[in-house]
LUMBA-513416 format. One record per residue: y, z, x of N, C-alpha, C in turn. Coordinates in steps of 0.001 Angstrom, whole numbers, padded with zeros to 6 digits, always signed. Layout:
BEGIN
YZXYZXYZX;...
END
This chain:
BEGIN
+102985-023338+048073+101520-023418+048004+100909-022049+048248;+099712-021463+047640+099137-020574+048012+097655-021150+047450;+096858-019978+048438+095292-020389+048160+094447-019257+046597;+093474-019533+046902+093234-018608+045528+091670-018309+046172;+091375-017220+045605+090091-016449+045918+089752-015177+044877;+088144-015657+044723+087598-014905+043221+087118-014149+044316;+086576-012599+043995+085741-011966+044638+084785-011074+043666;+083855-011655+043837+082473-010957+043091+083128-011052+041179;+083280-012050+040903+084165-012672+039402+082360-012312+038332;+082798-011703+037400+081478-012173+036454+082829-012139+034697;+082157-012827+033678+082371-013273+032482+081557-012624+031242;+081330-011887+031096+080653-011374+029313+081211-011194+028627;+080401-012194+027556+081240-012154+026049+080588-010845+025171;+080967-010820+023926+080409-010127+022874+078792-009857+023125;+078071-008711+022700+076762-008928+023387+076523-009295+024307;+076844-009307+025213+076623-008941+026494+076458-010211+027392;+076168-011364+026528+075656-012489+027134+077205-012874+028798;+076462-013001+029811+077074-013190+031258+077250-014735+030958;+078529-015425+031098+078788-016366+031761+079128-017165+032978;+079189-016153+033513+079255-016125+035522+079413-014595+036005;+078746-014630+036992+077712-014157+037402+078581-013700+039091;+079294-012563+039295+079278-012750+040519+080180-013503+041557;+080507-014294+041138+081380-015174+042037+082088-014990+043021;+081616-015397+044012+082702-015190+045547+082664-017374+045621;+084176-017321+045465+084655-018552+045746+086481-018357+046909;+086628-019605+047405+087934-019564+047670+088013-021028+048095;+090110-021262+047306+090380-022652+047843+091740-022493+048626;+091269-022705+049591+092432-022812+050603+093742-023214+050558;+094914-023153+050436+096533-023810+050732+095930-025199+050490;+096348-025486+050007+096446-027172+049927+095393-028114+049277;+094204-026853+049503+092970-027605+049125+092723-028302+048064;+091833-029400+047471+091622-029825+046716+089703-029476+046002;+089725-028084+045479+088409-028103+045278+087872-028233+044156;+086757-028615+043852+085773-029404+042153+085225-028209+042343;+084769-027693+041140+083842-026863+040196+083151-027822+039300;+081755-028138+040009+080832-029462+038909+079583-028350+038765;+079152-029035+037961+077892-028588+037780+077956-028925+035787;+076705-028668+035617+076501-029164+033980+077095-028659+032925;+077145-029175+031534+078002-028365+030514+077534-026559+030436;+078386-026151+030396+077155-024581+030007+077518-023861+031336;+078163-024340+032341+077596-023425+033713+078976-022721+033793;+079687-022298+033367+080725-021366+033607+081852-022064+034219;+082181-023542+034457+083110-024048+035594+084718-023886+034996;+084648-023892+033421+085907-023707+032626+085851-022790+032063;+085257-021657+032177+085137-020114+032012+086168-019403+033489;+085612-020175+034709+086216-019630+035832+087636-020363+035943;+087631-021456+035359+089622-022210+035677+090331-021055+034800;+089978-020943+033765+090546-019675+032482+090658-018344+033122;+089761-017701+033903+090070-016407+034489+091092-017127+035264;+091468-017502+036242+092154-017899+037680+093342-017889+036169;+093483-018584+035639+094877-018817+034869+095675-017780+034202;+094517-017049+033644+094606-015664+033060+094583-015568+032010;+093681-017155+030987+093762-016999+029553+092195-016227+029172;+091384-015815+030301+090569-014514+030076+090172-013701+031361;+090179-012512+030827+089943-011583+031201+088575-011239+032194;+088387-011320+033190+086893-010723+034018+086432-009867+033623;+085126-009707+033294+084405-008735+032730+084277-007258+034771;+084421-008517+035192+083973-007815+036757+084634-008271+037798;+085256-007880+038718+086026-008719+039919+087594-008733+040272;+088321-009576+040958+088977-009812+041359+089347-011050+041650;+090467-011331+041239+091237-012989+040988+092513-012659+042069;+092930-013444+043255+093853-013131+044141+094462-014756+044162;+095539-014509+043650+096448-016068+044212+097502-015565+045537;+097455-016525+046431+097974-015808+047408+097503-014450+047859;+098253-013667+048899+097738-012104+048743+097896-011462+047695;+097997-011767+046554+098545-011604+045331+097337-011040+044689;+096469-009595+044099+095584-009470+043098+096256-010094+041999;+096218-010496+041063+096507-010995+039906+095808-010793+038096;+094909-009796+038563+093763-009416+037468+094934-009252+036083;+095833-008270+036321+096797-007493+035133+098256-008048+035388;+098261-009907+035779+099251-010534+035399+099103-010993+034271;+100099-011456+033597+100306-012800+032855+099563-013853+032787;+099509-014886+032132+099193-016087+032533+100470-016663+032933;+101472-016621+032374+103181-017485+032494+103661-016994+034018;+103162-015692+034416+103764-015242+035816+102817-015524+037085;+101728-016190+036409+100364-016415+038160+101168-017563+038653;+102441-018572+038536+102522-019436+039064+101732-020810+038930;+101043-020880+037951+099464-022134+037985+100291-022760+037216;+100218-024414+036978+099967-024954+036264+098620-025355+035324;+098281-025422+034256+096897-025918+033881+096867-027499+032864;+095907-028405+033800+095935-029798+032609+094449-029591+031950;+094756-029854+030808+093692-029423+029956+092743-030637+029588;+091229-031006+029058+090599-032143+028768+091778-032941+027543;+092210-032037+026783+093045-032625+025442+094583-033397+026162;+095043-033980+026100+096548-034368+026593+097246-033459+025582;+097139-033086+024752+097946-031978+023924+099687-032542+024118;+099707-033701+023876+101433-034261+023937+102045-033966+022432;+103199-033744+022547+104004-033953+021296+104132-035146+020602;+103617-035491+019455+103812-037420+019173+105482-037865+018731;+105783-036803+018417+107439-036995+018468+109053-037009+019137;+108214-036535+020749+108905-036554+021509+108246-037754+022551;+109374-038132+023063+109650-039347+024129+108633-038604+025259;+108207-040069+026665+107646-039121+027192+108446-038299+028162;+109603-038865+028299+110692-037861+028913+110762-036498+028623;+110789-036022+027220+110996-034951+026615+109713-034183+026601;+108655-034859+026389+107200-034230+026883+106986-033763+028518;+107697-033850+029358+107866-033487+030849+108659-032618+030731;+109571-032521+030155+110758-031675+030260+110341-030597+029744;+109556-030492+028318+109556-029469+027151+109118-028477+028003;+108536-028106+028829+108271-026867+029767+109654-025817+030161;+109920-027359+031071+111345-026603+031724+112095-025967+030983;+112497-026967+029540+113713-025941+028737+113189-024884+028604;+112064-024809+027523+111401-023704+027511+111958-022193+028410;+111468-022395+029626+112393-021891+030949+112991-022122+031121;+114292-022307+030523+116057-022330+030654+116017-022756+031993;+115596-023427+032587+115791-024473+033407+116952-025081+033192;+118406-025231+034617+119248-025636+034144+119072-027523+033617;+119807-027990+033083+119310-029355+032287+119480-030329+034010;+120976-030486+034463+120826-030921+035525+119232-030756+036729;+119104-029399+036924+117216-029680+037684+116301-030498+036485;+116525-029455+035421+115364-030461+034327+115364-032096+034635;+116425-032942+034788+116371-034549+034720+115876-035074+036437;+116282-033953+036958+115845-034209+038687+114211-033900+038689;+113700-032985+038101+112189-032970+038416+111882-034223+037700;+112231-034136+036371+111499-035400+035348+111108-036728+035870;+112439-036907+036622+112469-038380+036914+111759-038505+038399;+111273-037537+038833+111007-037466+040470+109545-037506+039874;+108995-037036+038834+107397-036427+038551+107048-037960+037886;+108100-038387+037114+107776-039371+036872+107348-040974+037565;+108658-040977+038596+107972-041846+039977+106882-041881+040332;+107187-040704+040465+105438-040245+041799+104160-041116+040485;+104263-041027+039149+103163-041073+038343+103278-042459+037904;+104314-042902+038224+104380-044427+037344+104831-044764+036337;+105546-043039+035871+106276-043267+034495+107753-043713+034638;+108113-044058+035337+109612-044085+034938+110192-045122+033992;+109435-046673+033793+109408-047424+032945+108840-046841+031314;+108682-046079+031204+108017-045814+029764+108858-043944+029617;+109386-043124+030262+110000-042024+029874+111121-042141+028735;+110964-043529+027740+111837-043336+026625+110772-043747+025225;+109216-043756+025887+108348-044226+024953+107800-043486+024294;+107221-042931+023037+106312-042089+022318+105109-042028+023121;+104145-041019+022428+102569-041248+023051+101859-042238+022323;+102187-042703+021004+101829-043344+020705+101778-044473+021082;+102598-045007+021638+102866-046064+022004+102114-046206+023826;+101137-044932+023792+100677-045291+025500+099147-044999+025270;+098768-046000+026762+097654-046130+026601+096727-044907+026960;+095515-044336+026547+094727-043174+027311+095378-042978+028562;+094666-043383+029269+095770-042889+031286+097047-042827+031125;+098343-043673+030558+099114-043329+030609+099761-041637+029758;+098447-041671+028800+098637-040199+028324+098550-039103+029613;+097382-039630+030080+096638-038291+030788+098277-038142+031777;+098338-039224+032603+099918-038805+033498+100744-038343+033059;+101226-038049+031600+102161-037366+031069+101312-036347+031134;+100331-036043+030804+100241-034263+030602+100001-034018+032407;+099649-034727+033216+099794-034320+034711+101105-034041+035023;+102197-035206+034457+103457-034690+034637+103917-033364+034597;+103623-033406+032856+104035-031850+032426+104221-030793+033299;+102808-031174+034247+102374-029837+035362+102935-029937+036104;+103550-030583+036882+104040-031158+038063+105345-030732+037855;+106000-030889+036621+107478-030614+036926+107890-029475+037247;+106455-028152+037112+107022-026740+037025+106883-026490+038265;+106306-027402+039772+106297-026985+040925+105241-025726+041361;+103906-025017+041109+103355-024186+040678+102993-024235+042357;+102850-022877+042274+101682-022527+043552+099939-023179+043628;+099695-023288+042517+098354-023714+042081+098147-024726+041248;+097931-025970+040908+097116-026488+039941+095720-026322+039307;+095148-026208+038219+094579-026265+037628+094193-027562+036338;+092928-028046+036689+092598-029441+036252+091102-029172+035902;+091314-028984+033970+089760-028696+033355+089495-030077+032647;+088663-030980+033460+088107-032244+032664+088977-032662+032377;+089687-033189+033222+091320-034076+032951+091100-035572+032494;+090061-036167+032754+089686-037949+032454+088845-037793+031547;+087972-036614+030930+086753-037091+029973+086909-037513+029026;+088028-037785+028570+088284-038714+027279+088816-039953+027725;+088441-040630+028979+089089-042068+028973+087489-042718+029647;+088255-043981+029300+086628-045451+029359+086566-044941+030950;+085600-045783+031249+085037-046050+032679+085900-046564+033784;+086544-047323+033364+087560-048252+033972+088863-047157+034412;+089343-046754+033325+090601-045475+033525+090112-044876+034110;+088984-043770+034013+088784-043230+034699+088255-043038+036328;+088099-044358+036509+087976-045225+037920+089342-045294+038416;+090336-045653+037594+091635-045539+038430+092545-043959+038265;+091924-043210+037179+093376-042202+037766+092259-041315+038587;+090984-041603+038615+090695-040452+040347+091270-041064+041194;+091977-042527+041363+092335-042782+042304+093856-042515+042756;+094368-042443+041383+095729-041721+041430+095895-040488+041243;+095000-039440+040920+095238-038339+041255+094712-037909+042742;+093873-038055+043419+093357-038142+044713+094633-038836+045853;+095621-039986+045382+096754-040058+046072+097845-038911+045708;+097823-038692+044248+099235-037805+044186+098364-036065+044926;+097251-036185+045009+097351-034717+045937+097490-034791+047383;+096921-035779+047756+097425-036473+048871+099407-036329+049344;+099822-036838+048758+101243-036734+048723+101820-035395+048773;+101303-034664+047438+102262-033481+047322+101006-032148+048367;+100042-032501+048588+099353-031154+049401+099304-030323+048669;+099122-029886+047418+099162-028786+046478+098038-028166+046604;+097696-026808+046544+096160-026216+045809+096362-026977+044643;+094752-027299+044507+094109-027758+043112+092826-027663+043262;+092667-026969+042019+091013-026993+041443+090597-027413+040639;+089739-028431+040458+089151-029453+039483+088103-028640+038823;+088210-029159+037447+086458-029016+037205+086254-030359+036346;+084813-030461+037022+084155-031785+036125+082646-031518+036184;+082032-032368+035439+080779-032527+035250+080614-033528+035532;+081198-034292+036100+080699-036084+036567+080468-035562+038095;+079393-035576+038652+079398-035807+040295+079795-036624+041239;+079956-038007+040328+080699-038887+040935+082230-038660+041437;+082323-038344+040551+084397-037205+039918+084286-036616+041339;+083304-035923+041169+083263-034705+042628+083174-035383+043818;+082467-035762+043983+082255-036323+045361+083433-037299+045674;+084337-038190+044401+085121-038950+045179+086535-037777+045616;+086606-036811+044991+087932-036386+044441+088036-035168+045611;+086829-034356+045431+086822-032859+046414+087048-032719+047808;+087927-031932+048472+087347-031780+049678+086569-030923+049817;+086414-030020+049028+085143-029451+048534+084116-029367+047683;+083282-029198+047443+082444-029071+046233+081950-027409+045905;+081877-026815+044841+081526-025683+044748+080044-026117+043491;+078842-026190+043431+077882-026232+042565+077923-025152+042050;+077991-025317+040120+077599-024196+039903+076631-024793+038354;+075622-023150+038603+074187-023626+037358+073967-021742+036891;+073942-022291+035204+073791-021123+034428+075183-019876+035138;+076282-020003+035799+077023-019164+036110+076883-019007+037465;+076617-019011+038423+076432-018584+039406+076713-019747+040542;+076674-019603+041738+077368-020214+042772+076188-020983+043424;+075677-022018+043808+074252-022399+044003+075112-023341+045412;+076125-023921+045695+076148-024174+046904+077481-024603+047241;+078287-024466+048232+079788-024633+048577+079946-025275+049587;+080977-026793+049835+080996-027276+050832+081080-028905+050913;+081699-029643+051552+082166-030871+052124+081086-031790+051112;+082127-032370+050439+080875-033481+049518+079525-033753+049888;+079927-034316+051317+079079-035246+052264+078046-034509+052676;+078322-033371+053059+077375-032227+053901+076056-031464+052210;+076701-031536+051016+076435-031241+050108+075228-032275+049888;+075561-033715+049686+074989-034253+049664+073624-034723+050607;+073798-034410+052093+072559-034778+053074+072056-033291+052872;+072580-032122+052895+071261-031005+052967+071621-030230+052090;+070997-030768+050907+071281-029406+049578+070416-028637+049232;+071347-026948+049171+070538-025937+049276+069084-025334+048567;+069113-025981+047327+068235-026152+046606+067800-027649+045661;+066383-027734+045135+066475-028289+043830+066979-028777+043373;+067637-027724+042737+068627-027840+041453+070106-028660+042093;+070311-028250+043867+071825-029144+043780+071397-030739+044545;+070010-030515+044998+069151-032066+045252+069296-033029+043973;+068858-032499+042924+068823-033410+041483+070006-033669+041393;+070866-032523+041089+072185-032520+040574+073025-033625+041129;+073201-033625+042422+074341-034686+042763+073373-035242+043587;+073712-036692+043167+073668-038194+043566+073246-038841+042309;+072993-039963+042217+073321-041482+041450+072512-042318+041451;+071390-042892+041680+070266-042196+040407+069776-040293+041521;+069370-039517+040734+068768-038550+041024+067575-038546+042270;+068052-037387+043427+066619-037020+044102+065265-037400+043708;+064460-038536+044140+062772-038160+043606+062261-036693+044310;+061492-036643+043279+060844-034774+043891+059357-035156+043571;+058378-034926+044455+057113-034968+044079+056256-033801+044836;+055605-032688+043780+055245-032066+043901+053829-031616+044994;+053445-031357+045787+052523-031540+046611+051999-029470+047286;+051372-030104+048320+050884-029013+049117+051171-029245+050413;+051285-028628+051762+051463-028724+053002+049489-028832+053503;+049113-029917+054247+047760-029919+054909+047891-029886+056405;+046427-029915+056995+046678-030389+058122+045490-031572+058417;+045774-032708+059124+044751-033829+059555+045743-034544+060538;+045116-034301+061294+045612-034548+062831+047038-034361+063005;+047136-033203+062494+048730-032477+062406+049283-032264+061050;+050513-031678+060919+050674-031453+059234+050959-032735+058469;+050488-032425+057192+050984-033484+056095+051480-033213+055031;+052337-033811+054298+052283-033508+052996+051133-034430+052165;+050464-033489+050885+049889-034726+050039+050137-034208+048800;+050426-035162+047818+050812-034931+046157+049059-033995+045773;+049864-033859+044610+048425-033080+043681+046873-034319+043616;+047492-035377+043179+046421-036263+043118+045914-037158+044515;+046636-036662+045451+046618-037591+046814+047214-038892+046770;+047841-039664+045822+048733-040571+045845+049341-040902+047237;+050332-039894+047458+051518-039554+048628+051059-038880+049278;+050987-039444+051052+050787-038803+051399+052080-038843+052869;+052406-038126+053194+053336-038243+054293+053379-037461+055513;+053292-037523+056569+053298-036779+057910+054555-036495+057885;+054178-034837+058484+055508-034055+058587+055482-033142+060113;+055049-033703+061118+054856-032997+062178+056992-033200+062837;+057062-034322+062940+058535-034386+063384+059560-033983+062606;+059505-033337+061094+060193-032972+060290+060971-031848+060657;+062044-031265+060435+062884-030782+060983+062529-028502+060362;+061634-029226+059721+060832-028056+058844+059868-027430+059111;+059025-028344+060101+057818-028103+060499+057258-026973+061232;+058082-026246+061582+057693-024793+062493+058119-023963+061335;+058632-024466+060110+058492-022940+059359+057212-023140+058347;+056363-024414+058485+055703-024807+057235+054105-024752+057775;+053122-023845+056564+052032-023700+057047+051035-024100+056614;+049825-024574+056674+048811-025135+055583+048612-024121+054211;+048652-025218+053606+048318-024437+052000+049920-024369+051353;+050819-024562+052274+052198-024264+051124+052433-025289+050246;+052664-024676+049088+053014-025513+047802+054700-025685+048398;+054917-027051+047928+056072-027432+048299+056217-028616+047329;+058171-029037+047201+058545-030348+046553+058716-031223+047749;+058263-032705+047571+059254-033488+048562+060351-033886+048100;+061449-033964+048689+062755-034743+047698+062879-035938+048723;+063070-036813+048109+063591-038502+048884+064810-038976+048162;+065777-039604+048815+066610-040044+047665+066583-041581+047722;+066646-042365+046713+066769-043483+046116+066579-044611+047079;+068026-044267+048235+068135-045118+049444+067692-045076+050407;+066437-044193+050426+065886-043485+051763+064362-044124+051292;+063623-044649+049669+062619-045809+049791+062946-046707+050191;+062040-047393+050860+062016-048732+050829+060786-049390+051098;+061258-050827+050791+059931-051717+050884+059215-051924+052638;+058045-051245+052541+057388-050868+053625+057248-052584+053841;+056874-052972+055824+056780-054065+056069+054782-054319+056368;+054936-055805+055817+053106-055953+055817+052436-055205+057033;+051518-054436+056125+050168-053893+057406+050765-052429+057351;+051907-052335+057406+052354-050928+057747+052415-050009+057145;+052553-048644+057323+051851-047267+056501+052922-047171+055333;+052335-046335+054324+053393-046481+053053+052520-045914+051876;+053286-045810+050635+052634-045122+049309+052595-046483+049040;+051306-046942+048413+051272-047949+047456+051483-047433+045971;+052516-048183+045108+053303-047897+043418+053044-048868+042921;+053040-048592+041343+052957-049621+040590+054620-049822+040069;+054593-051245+039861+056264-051050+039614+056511-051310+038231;+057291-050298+037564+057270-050030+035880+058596-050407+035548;+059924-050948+036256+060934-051076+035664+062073-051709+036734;+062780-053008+036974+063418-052918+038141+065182-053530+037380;+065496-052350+037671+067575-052358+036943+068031-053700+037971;+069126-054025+037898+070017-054671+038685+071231-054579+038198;+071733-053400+038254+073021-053150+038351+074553-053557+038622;+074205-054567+039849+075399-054714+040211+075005-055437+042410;+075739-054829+042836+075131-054822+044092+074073-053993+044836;+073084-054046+044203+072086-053398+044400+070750-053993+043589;+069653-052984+043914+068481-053575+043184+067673-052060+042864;+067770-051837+041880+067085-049515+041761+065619-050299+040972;+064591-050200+041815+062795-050484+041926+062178-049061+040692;+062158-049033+040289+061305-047578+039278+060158-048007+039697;+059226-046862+040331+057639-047253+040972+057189-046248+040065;+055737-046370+040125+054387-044829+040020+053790-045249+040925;+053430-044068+041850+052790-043637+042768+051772-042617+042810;+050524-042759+041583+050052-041745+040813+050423-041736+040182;+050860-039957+039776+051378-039471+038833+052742-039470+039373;+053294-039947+040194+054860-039634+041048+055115-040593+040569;+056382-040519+039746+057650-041481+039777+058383-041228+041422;+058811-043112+041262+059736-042812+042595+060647-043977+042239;+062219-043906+042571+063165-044949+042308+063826-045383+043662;+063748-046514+044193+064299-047232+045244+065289-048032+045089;+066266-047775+045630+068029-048343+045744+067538-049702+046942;+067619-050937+046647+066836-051777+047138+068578-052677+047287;+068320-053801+048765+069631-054595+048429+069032-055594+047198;+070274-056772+047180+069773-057232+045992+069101-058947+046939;+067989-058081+046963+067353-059652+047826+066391-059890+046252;+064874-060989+046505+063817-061308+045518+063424-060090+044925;+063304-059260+044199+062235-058203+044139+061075-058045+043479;+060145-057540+043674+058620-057500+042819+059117-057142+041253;+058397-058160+040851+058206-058155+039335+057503-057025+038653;+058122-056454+037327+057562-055273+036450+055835-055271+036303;+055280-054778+037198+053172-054709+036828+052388-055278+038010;+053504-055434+039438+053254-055825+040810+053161-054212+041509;+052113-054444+042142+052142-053638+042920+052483-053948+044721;+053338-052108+044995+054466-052444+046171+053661-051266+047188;+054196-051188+048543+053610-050600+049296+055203-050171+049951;+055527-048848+049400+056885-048335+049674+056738-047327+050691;+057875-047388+052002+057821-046856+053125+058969-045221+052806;+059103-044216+052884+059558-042997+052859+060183-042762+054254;+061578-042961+054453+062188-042909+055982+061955-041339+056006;+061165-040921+057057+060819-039721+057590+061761-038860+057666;+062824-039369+058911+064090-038538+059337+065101-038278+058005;+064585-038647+056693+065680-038304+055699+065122-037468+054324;+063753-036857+054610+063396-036394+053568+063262-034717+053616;+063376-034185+052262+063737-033074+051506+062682-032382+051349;+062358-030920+051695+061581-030368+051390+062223-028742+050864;+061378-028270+049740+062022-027256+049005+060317-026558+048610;+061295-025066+048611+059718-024139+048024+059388-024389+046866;+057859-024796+046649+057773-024659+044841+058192-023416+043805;+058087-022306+044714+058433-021387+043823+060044-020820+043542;+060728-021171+045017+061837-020438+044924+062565-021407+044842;+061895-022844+044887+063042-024082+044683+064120-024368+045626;+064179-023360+046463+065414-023402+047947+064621-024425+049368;+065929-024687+049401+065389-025666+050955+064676-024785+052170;+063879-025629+052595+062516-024982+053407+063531-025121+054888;
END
């Protein structure tokens, strides 16, 4: 095992255009870290430098104490699983695990000892005499995980490994890849664009938008205080509400929207000694943090424009003014589409960000 660390990494193509920007990242021995963030943001620009199928316009790529800028790709030690399963359709999937090793004159005796060991661990050992054809999506994707696995690498590398399988597959191999790193303790670095992906899979999360590094750190911790905006929206399930407002004061500070809709006291807010009358500010609330205020008691009154039922849950779509707001509700009675609700904002859980610089206050 070794860890890996970019230092100050940037990407330009032809004309100059930057695809990342800078980068100071690192994943620890063993770690398991995601690179999410949206299509476009550099997350499989940066698995490709680390691998060495391109070149840094700027920086430093270290596996282990190892600089690695003017290696190889075949000598960094990485394995890489790619979005494509890229299998042979004419070889068994035995021979699709193996085809590495020979490759590397790997003696044949180790070749059948990794195969059949990579294959356990994955669930193949019943099907290592089957075509790909003959397997289903996931059972593809574990052969090309195999592949990786048999070469024993200091590093894994994993670019959008499930985005070509249904909902369902891809519900179970995060769950089997999240055990097989579990098992083997390997470095691995994910990248995905599903946040869900991230949050179940990472012990880290690294956000990244337009190239650049916007926030690093423990799913969980990512999720209750994110550094900006952009990683408030970004991760969670339905999205941060954000409603745009000003900081007042009436009988201590408040927030109130543009139209006075919302209005919310912010004297106990955890913000409140840096926040002064007149600041333009976002509120962020998330989904599970509305709720249905109890009779008589203080609250935004919404009109309610849409109510999902998903599953075990109940997601309320309000207007509150001009504020949309969406409430993760249990699944008790709920107000009907053109009822109006009187929704309570749990104090101790709400988000405040600069209007201009979009960073947490």
């Amino acid at each position: 095992m070794a860890g890996v660390r970019l230092r100050g990494v940037s990407k330009a193509y032809a004309g100059g255009r930057a695809v990342v920007r800078d980068v100071d990242l690192s994943a620890a021995a063993g770690e398991l870290l995601v690179l999410v963030g949206p299509s476009g943001c550099g997350k499989s620009t940066l698995l490709r430098v680390i691998a060495g199928l391109e070149e840094p316009s700027a920086g430093d790529v270290f596996i282990g104490e190892r600089r690695v800028n003017d290696v190889s790709p075949r000598d960094r030690d990485v394995a890489m699983v790619f979005q494509s399963y890229a299998l042979y359709p004419h070889l068994s999937v035995y021979d699709n695990i193996a085809f590495g090793l020979r490759l590397r004159g790997v003696a044949r005796a180790d070749v059948d000892l990794r195969v059949r060991a990579a294959a356990a661990a994955l669930g193949l050992t019943a099907l290592l005499e089957r075509r790909p054809g003959r397997l289903s999506g996931g059972q593809r994707q574990r052969v090309a995980l195999g592949r990786a696995l048999v070469r024993e690498p200091a590093v894994f590398l994993l670019d959008e490994p499930l985005s070509n399988l249904d909902a369902r597959l891809r519900g179970e191999m995060r769950v089997e890849i999240a055990a097989l790193h579990r098992r083997l303790g390997a470095t691995t670095i994910y990248v995905t664009h599903d946040q869900l992906e991230a949050m179940t899979l990472g012990d880290r999360l690294v956000v990244l938008r337009d190239g650049t590094v916007q926030q690093t750190g423990p799913p969980l911790e990512v999720y209750a205080r994110p550094a900006n905006r952009f990683v408030a929206g970004f991760i969670g399930t339905p999205p941060m509400n954000f409603v745009p407002g000003r900081v007042e004061r009436a009988g201590g500070l408040v927030f109130r929207s543009g139209d006075g809709a919302v209005v919310v006291p912010l004297g106990a807010h955890e913000s409140a000694p840096r926040l002064g009358e007149g600041d333009d500010v976002v509120l962020g609330v998330r989904p599970e943090d509305v709720v249905l205020a109890a009779p008589g008691s203080e609250g935004v009154d919404a009109l309610v424009e849409a109510v999902e039922a998903p599953g075990p849950e109940v997601l309320l779509h309000a207007r509150a003014g001009a504020a949309p707001l969406v409430a993760r509700l249990p699944p008790l009675p709920s107000p009907a589409r053109g009822a109006t609700v009187r929704l309570a904002l749990r104090a101790d859980r709400l988000h405040l960000f600069d209007a201009r610089s979009e960073d947490r206050i």
